[in-house]
Each structure stands twice: as structure tokens, then as C-alpha cells.
MOPAC internal coordinates of N, CA, C and O (Angstrom, degrees):
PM7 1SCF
backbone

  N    0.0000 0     0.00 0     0.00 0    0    0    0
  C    1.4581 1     0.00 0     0.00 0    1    0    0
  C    1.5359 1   108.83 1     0.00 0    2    1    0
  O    1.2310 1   119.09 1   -54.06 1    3    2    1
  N    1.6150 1   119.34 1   125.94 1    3    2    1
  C    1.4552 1   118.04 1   158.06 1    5    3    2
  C    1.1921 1   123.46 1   -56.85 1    6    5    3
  O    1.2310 1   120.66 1    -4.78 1    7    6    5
  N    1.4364 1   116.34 1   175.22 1    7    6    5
  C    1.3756 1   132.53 1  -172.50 1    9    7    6
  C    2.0088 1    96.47 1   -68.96 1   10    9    7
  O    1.2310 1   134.00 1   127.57 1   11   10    9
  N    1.7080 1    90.53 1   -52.43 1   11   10    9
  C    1.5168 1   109.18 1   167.25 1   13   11   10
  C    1.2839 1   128.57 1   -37.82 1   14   13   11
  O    1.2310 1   129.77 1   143.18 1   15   14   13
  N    1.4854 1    98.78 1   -36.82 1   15   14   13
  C    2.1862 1    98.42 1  -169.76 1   17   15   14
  C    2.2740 1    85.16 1   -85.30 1   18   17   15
  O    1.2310 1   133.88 1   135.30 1   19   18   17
  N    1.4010 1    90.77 1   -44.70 1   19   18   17
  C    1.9009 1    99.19 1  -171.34 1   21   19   18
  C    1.5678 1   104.82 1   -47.74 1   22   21   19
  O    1.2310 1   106.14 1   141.35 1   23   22   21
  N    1.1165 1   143.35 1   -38.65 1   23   22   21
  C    1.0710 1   135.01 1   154.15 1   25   23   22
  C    2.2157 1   162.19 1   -59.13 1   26   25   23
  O    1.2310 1   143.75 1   150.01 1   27   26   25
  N    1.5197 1    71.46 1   -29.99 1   27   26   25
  C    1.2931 1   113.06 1   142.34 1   29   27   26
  C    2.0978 1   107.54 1   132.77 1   30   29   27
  O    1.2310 1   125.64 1  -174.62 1   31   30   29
  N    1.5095 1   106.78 1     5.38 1   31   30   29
  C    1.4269 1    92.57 1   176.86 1   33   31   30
  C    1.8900 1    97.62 1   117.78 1   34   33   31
  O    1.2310 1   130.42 1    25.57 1   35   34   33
  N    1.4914 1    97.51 1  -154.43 1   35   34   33
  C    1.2710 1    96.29 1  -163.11 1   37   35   34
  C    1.9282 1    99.51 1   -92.77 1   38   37   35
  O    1.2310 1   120.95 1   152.15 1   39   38   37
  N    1.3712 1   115.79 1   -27.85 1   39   38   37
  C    1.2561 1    85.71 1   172.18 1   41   39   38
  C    1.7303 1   128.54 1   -71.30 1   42   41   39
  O    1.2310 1   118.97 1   139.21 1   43   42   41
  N    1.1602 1   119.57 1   -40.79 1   43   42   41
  C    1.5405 1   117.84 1   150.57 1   45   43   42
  C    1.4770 1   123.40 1   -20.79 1   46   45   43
  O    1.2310 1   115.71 1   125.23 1   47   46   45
  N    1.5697 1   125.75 1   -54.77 1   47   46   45
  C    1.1325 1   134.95 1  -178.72 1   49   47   46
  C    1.1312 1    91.83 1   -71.63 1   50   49   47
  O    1.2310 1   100.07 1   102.44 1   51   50   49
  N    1.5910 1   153.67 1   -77.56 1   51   50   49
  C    1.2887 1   137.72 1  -159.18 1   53   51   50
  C    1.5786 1   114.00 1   -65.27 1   54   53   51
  O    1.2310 1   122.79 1   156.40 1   55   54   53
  N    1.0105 1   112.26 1   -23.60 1   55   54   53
  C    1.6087 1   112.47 1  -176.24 1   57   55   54
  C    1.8348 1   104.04 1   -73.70 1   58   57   55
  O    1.2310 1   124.07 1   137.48 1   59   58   57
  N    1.1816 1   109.80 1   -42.52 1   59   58   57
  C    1.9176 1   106.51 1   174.05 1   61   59   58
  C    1.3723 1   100.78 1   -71.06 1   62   61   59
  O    1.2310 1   110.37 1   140.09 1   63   62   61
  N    1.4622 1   135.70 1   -39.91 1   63   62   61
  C    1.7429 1   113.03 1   178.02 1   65   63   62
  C    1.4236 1   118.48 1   -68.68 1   66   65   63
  O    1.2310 1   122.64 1   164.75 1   67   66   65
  N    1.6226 1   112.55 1   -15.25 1   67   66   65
  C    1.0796 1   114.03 1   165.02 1   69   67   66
  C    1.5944 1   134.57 1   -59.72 1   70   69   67
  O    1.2310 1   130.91 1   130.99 1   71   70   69
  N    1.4596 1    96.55 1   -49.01 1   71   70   69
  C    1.5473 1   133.71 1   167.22 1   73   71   70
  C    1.6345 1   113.28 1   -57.99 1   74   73   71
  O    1.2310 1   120.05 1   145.10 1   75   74   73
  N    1.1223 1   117.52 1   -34.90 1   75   74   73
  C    1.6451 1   130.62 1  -153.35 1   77   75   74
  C    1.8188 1    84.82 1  -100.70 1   78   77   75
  O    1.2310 1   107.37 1   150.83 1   79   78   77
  N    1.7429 1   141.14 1   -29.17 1   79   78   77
  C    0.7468 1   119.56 1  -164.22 1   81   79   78
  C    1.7462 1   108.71 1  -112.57 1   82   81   79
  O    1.2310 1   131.73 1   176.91 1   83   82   81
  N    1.3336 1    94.95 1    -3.09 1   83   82   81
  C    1.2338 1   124.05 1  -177.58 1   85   83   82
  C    1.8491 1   100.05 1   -63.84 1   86   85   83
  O    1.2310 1   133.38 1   106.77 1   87   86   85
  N    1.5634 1    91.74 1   -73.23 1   87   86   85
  C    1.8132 1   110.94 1  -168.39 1   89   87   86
  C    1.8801 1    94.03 1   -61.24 1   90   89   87
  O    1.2310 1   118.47 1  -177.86 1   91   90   89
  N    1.2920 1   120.52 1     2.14 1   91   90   89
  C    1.2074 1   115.01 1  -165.16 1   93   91   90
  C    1.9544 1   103.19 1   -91.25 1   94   93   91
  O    1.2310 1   127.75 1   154.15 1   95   94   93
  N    1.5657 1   102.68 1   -25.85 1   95   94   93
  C    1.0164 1   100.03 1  -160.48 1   97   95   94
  C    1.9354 1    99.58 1   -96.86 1   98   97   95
  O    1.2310 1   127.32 1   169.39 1   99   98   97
  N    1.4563 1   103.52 1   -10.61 1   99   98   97
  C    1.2956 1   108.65 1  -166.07 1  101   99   98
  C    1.8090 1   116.37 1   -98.51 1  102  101   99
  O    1.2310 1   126.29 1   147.76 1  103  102  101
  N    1.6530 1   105.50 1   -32.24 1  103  102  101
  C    1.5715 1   116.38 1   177.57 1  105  103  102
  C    0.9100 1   110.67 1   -62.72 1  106  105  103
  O    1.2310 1   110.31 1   -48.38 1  107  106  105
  N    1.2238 1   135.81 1   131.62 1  107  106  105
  C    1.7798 1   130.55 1   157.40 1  109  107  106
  C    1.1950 1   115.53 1   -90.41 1  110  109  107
  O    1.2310 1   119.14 1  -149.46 1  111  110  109
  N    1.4234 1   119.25 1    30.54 1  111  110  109
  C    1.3675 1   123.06 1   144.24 1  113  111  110
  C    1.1798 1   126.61 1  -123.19 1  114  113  111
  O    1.2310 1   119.03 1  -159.02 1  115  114  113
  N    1.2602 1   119.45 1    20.98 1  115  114  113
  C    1.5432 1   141.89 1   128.92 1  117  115  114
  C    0.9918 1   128.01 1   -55.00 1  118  117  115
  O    1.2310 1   121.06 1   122.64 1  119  118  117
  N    1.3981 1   115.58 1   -57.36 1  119  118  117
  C    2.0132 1   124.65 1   179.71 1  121  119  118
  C    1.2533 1   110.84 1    15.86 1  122  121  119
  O    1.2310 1   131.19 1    98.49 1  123  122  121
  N    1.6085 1    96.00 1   -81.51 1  123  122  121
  C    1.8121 1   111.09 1  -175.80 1  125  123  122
  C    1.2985 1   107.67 1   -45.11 1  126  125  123
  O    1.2310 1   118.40 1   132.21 1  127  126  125
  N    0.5988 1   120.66 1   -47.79 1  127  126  125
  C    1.8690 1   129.35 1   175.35 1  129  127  126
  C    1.3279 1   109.61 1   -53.92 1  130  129  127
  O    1.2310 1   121.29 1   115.70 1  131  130  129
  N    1.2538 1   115.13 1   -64.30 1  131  130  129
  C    1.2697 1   121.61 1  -177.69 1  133  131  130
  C    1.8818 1   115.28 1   -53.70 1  134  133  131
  O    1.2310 1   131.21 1   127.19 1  135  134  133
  N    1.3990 1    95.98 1   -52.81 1  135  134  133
  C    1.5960 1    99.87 1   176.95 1  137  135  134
  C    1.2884 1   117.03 1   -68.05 1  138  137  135
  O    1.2310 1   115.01 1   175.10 1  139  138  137
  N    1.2845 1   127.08 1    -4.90 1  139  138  137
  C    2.0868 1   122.03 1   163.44 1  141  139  138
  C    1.7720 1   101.32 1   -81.18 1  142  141  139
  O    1.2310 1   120.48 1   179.22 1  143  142  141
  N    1.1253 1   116.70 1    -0.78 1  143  142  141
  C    1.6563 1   115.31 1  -174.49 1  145  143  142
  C    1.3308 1   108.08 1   -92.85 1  146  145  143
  O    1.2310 1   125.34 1   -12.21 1  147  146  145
  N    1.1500 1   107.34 1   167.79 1  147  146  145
  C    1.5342 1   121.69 1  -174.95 1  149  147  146
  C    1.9472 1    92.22 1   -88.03 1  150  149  147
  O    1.2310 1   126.82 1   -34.46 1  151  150  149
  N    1.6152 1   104.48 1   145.54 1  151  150  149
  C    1.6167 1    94.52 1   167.29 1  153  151  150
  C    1.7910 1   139.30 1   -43.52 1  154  153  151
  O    1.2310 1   134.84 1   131.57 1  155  154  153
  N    1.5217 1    88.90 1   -48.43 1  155  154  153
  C    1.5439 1   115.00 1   171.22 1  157  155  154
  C    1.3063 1   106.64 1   -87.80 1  158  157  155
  O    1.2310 1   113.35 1   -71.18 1  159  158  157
  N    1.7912 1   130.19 1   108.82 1  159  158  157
  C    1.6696 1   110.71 1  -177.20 1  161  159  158
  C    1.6128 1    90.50 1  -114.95 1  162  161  159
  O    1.2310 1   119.53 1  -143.00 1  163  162  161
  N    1.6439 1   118.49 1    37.00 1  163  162  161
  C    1.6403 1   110.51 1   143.07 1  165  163  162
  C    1.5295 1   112.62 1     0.03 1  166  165  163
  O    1.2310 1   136.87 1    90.67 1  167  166  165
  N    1.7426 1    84.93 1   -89.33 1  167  166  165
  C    1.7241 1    97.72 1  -176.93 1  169  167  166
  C    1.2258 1   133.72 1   -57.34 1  170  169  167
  O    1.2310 1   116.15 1   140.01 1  171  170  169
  N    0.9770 1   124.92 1   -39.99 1  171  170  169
  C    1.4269 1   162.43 1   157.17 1  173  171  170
  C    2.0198 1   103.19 1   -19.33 1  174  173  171
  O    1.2310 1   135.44 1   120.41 1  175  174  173
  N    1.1000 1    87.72 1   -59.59 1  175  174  173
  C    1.3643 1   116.75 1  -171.35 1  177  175  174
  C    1.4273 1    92.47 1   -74.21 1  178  177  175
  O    1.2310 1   117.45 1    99.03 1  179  178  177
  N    1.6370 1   122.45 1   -80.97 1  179  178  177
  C    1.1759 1   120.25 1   171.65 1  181  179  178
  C    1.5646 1   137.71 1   -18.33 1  182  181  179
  O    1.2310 1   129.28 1   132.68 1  183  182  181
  N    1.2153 1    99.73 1   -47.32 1  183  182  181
  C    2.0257 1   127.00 1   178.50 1  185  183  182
  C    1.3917 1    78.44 1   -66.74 1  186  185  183
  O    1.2310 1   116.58 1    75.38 1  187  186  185
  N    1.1331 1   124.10 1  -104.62 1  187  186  185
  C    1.5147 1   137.61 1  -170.72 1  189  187  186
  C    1.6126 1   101.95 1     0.76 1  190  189  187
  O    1.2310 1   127.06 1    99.55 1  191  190  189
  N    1.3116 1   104.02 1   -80.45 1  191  190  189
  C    1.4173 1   107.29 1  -178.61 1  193  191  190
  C    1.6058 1   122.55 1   -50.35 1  194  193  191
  O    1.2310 1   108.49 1   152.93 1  195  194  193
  N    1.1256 1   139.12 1   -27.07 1  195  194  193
  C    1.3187 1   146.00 1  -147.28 1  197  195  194
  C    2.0640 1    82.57 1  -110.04 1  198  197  195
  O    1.2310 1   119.92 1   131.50 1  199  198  197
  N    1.5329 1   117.75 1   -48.50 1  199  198  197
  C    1.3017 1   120.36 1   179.16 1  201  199  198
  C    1.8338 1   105.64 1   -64.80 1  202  201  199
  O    1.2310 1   112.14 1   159.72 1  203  202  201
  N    1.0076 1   132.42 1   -20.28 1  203  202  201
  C    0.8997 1   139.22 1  -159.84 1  205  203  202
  C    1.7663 1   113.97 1  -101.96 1  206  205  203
  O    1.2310 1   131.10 1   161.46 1  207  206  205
  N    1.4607 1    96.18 1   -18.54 1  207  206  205
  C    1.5287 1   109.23 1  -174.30 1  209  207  206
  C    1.7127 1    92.65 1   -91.77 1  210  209  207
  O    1.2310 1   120.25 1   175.74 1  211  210  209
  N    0.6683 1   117.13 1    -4.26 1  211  210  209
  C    1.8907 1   104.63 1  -156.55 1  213  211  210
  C    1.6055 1    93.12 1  -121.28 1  214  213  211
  O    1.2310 1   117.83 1   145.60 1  215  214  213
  N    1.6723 1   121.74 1   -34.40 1  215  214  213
  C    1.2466 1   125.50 1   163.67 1  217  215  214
  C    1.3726 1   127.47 1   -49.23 1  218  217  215
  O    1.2310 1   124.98 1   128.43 1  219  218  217
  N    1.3403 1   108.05 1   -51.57 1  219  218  217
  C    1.3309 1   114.95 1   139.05 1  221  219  218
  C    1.2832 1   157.95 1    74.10 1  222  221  219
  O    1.2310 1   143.95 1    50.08 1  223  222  221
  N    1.5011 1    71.05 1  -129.92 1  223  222  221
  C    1.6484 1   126.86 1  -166.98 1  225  223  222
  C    1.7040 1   119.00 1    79.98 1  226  225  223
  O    1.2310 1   123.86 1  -141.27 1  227  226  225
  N    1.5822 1   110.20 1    38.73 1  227  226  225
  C    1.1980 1   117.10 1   146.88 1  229  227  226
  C    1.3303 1   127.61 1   -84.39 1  230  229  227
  O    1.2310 1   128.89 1    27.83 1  231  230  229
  N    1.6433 1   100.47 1  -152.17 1  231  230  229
  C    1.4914 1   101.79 1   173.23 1  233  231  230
  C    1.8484 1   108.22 1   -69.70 1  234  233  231
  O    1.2310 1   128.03 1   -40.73 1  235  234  233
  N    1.5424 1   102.14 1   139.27 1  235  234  233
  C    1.0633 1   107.53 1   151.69 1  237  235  234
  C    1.7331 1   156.11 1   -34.54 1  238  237  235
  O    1.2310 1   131.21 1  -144.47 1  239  238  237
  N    1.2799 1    95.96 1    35.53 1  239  238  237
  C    1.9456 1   106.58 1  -145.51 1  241  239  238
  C    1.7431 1    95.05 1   -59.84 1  242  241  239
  O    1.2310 1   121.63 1   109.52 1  243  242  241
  N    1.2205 1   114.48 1   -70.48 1  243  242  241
  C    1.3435 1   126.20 1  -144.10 1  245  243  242
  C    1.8311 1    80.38 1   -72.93 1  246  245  243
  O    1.2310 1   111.42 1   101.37 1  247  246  245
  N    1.0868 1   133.76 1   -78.63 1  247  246  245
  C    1.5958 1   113.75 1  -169.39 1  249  247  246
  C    1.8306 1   112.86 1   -46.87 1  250  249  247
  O    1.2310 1   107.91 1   162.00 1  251  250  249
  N    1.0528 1   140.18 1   -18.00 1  251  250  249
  C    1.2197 1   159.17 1   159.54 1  253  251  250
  C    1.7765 1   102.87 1   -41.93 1  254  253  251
  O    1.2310 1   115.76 1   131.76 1  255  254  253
  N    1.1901 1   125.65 1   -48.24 1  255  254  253
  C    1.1387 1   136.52 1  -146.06 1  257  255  254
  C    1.6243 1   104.24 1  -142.57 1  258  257  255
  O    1.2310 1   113.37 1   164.08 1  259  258  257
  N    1.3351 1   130.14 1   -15.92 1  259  258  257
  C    1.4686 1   123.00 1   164.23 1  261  259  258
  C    1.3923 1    93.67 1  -133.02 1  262  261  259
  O    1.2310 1    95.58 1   154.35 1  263  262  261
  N    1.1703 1   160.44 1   -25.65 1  263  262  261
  C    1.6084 1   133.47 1  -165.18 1  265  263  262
  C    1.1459 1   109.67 1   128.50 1  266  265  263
  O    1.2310 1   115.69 1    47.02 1  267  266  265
  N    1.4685 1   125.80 1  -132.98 1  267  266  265
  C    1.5228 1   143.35 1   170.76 1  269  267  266
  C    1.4595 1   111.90 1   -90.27 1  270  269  267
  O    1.2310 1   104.24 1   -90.54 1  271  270  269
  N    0.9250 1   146.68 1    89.46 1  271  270  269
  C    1.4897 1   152.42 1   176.08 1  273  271  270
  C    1.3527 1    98.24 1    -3.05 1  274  273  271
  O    1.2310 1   111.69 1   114.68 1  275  274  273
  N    1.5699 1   133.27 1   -65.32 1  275  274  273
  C    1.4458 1   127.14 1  -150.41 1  277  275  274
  C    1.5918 1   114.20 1     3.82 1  278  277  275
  O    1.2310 1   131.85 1  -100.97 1  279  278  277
  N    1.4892 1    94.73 1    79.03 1  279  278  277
  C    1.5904 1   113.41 1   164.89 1  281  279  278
  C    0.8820 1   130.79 1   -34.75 1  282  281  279
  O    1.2310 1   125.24 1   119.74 1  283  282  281
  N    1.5607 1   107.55 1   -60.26 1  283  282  281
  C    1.6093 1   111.97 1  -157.09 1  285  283  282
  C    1.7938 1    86.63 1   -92.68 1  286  285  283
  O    1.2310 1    98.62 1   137.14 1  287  286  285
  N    1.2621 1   155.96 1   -42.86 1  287  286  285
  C    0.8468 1   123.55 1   167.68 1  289  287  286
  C    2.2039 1   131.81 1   -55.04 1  290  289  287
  O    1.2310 1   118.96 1   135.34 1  291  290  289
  N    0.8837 1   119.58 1   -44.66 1  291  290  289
  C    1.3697 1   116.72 1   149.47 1  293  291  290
  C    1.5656 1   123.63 1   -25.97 1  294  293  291
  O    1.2310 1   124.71 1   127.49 1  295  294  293
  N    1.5122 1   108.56 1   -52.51 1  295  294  293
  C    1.4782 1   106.15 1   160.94 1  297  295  294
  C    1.6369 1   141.37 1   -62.88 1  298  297  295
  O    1.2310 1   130.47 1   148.36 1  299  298  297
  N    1.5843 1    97.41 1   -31.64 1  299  298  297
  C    1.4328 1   101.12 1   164.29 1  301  299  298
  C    1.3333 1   132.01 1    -5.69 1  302  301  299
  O    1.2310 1   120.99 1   132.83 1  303  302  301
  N    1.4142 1   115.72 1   -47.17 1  303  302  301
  C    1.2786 1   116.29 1  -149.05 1  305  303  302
  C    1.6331 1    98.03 1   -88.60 1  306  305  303
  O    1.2310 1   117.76 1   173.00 1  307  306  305
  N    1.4082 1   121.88 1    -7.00 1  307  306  305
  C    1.3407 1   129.18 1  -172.79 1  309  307  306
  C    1.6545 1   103.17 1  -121.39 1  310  309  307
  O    1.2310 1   121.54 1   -35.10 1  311  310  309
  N    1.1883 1   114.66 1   144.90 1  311  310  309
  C    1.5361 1   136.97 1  -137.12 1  313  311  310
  C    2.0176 1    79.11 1  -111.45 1  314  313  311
  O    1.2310 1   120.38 1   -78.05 1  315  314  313
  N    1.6175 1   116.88 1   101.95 1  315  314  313
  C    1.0126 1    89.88 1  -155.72 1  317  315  314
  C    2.1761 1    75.64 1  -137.97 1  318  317  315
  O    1.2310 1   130.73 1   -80.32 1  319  318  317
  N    1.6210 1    96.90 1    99.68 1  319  318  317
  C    1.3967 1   103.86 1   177.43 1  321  319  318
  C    1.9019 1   126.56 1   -99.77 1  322  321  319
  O    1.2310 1   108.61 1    14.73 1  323  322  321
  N    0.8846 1   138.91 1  -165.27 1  323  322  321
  C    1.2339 1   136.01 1   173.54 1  325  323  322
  C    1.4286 1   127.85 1   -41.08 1  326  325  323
  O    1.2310 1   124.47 1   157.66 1  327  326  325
  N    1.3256 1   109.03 1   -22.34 1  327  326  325
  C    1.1460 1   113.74 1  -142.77 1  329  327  326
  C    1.6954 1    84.56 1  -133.00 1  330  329  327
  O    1.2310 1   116.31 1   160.01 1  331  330  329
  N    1.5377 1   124.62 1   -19.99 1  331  330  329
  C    1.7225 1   112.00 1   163.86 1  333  331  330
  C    1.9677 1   102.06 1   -85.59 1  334  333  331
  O    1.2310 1   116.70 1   169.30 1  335  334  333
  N    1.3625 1   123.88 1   -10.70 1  335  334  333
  C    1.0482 1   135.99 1   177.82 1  337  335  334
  C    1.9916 1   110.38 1   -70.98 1  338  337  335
  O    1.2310 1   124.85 1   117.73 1  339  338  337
  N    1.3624 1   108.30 1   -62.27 1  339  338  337
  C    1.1954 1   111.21 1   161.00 1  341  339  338
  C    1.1511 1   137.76 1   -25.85 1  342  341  339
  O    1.2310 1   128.31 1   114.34 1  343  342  341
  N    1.4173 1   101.60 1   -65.66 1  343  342  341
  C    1.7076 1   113.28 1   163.64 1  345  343  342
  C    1.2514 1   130.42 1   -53.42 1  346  345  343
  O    1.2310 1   129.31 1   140.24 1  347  346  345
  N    1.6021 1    99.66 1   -39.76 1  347  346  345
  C    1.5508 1    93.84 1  -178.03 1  349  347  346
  C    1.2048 1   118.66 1   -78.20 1  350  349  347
  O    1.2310 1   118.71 1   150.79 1  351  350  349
  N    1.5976 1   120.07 1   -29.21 1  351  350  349
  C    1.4507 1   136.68 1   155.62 1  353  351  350
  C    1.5561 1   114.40 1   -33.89 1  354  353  351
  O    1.2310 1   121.00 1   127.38 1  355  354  353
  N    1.5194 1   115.70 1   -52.62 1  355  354  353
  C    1.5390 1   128.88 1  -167.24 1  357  355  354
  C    1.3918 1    90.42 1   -85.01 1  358  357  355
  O    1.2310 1   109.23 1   145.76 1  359  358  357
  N    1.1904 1   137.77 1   -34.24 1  359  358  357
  C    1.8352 1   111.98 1   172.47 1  361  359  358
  C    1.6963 1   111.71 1   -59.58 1  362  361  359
  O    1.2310 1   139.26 1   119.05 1  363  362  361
  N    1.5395 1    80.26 1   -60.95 1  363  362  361
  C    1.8143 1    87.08 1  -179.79 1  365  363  362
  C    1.4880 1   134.97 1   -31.31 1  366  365  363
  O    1.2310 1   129.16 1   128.45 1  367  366  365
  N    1.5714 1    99.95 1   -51.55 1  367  366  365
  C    1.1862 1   117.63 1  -179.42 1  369  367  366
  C    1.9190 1   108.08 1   -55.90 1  370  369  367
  O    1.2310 1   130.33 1   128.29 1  371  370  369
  N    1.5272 1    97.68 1   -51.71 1  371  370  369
  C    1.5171 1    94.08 1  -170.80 1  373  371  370
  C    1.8769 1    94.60 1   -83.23 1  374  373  371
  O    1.2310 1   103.87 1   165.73 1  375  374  373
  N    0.7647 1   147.32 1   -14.27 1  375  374  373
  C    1.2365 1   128.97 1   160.72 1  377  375  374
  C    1.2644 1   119.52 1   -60.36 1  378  377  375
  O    1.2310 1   115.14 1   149.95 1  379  378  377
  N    1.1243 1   126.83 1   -30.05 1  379  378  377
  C    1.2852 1   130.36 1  -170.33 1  381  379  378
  C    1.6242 1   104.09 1   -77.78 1  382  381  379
  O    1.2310 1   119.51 1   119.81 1  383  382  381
  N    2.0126 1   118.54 1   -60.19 1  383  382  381
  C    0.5593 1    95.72 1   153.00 1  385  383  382
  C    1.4110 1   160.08 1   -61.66 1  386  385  383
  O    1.2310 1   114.43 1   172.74 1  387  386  385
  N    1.4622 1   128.16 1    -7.26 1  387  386  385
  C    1.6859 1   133.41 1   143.46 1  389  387  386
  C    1.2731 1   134.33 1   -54.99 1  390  389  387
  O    1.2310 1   120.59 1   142.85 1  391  390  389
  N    1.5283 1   116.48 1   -37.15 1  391  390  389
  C    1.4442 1   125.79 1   158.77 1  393  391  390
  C    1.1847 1   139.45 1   -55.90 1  394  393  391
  O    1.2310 1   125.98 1   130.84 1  395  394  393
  N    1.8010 1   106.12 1   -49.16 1  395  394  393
  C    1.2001 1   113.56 1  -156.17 1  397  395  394
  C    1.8531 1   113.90 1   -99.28 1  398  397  395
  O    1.2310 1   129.82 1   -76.97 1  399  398  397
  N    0.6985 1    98.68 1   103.03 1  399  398  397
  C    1.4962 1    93.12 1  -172.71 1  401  399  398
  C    1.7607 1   148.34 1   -47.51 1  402  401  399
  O    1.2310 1   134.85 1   151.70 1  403  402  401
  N    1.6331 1    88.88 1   -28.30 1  403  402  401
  C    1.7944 1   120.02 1   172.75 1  405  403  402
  C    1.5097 1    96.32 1   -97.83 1  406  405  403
  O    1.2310 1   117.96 1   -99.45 1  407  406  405
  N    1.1946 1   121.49 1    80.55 1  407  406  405
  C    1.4223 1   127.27 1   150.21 1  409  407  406
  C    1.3375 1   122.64 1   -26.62 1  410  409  407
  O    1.2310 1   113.46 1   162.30 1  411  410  409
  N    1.3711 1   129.98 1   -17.70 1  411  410  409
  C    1.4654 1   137.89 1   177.32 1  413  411  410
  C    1.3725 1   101.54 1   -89.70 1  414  413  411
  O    1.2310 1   113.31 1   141.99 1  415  414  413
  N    1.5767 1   130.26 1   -38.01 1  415  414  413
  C    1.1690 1   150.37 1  -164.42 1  417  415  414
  C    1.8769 1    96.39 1   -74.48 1  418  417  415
  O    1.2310 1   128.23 1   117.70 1  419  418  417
  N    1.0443 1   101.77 1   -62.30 1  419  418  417
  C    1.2083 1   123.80 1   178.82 1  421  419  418
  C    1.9613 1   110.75 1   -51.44 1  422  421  419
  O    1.2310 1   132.19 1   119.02 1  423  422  421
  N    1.1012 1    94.06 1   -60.98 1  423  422  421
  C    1.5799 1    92.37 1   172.38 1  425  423  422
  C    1.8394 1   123.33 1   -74.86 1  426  425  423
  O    1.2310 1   129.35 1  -161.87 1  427  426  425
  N    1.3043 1    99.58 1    18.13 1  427  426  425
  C    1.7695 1   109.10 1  -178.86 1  429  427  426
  C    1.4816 1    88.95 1  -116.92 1  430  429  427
  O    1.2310 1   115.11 1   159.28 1  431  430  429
  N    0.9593 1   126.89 1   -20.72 1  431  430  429
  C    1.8296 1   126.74 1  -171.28 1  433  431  430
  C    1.5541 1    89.78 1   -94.73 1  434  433  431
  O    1.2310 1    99.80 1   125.69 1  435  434  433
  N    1.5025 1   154.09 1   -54.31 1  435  434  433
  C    1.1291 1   138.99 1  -117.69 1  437  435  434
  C    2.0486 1    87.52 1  -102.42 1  438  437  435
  O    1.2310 1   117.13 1   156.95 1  439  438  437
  N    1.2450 1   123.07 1   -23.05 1  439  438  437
  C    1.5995 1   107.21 1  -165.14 1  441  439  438
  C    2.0025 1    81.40 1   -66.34 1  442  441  439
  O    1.2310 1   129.18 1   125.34 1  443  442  441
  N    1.2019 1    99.91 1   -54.66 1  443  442  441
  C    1.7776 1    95.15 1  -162.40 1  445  443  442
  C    1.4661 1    94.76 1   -42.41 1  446  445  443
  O    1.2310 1   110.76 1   114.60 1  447  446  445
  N    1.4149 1   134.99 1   -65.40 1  447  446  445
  C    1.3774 1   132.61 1  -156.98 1  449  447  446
  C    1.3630 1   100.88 1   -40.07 1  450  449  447
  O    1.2310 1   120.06 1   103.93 1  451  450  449
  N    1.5438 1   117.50 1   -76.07 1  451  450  449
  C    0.6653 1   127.29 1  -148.01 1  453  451  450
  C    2.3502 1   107.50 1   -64.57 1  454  453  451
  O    1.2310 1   132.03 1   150.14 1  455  454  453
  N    0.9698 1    94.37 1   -29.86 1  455  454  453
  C    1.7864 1   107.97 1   170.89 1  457  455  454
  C    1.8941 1    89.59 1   -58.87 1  458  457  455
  O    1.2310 1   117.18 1   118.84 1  459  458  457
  N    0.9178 1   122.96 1   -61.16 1  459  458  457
  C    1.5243 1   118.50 1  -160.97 1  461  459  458
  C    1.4153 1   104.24 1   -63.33 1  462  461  459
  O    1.2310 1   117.24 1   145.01 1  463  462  461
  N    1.3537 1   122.85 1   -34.99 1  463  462  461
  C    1.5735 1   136.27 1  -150.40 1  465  463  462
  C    2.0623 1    86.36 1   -71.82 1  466  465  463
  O    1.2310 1   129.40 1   120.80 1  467  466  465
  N    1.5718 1    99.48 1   -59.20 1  467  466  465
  C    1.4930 1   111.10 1   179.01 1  469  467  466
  C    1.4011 1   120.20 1   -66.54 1  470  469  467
  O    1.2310 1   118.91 1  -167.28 1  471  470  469
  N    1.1429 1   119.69 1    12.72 1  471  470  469
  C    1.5419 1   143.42 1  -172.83 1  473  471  470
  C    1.6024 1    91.90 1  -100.46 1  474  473  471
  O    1.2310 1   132.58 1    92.18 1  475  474  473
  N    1.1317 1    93.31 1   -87.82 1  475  474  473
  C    1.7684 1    88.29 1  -177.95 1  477  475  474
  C    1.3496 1   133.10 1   -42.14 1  478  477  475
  O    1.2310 1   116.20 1   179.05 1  479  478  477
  N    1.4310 1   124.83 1    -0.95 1  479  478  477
  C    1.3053 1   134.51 1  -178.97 1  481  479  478
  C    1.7194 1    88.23 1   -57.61 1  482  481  479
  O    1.2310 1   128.20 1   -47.41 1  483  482  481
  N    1.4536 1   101.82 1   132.59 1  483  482  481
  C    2.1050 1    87.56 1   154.46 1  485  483  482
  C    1.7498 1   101.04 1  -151.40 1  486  485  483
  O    1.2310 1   121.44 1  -163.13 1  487  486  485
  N    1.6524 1   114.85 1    16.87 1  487  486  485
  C    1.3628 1    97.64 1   151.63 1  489  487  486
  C    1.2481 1   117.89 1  -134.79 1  490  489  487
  O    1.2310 1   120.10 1   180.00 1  491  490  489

């Protein structure tokens, strides 16, 4: 079983990018986070989710439809320091915990998140 089926599948996965972009617009310890985003994160949200299905161990969406993820290059173009890292970490985290229902499940997904979240740091 994936991380993907352990969670509950694709509505689970869309319901935390929902959640994750949600707490994004509302924490004020997000901000920084929030202000490297586009106003409308439609897509944003969308990518997320489709990157998030294939991470996984669902369907393949986001390499399906862009290539090789190479994240942290894609991000480049956004100035993305400790403190836009935090936030996005502190949505995640509580999205995850609101979404996910197997708290054990949940705490086997969050070391990776959180390793990727500190990945994207690049100033």
C-alpha cells in the first residue's frame, strides 16, 4: 500500500491542497509565503495537488504533464528564505494534520514534507 492509497486516495490528496492553500491565505505566519505566490493560486493549488499525487505513490499527474519535477529549480525564480519555508511548512503541517485521518499515516508523510519544504530554501 502507498502513502497515497494510506491516506485515503485522490480525494484526501485534493482536500489537503485545498486546506494547505486555504491556511495559506489566513496565517500570518505564512505572509512570506503567501507574498512569493501568485494572487489567484487556482494553479498553484492545482500543481500542488497533481505533484502531490505522484509523490505519493499515486498516479503520476504532475510528471505526466510537466516532466521531472526538479523543484527547487522551478522555484528559482522566487526568493524563497527561512522564513517563506516556515510558513509553508506551518500550513502543511496543520493541513495535514486536519485532513489526514491516521495520525501514524500522517506522521510517516511529514519528515519527507518537511525535508522538501527545507529543500527549497535557496537564499
Amino acid at each position: 500500500m502507498t502513502l497515497y492509497d494510506a491516506i485515503g486516495g485522490e480525494p484526501v490528496v485534493r482536500e489537503l491542497t485545498k486546506r494547505f492553500y486555504a491556511l495559506m491565505d489566513v496565517l500570518p505566519e505564512a505572509k512570506a509565503c503567501r507574498d512569493i505566490h501568485p494572487q489567484d493560486m487556482t494553479r498553484s493549488q492545482e500543481k500542488l495537488f497533481e505533484y502531490l499525487s505522484g509523490w505519493l505513490g499515486g498516479p503520476p499527474l504532475f510528471t505526466d504533464k510537466y516532466g521531472h519535477p526538479m523543484l527547487r529549480y522551478r522555484h528559482l525564480p522566487a526568493k524563497i528564505g527561512t522564513e517563506e519555508a516556515a510558513g509553508w511548512l506551518l500550513c502543511f503541517r496543520q493541513a495535514l494534520d486536519e485532513v489526514v485521518e491516521d495520525k501514524a499515516v500522517a506522521d510517516m508523510i511529514w519528515p519527507k514534507v518537511e525535508a522538501l519544504g527545507q529543500h527549497m530554501i535557496n537564499v
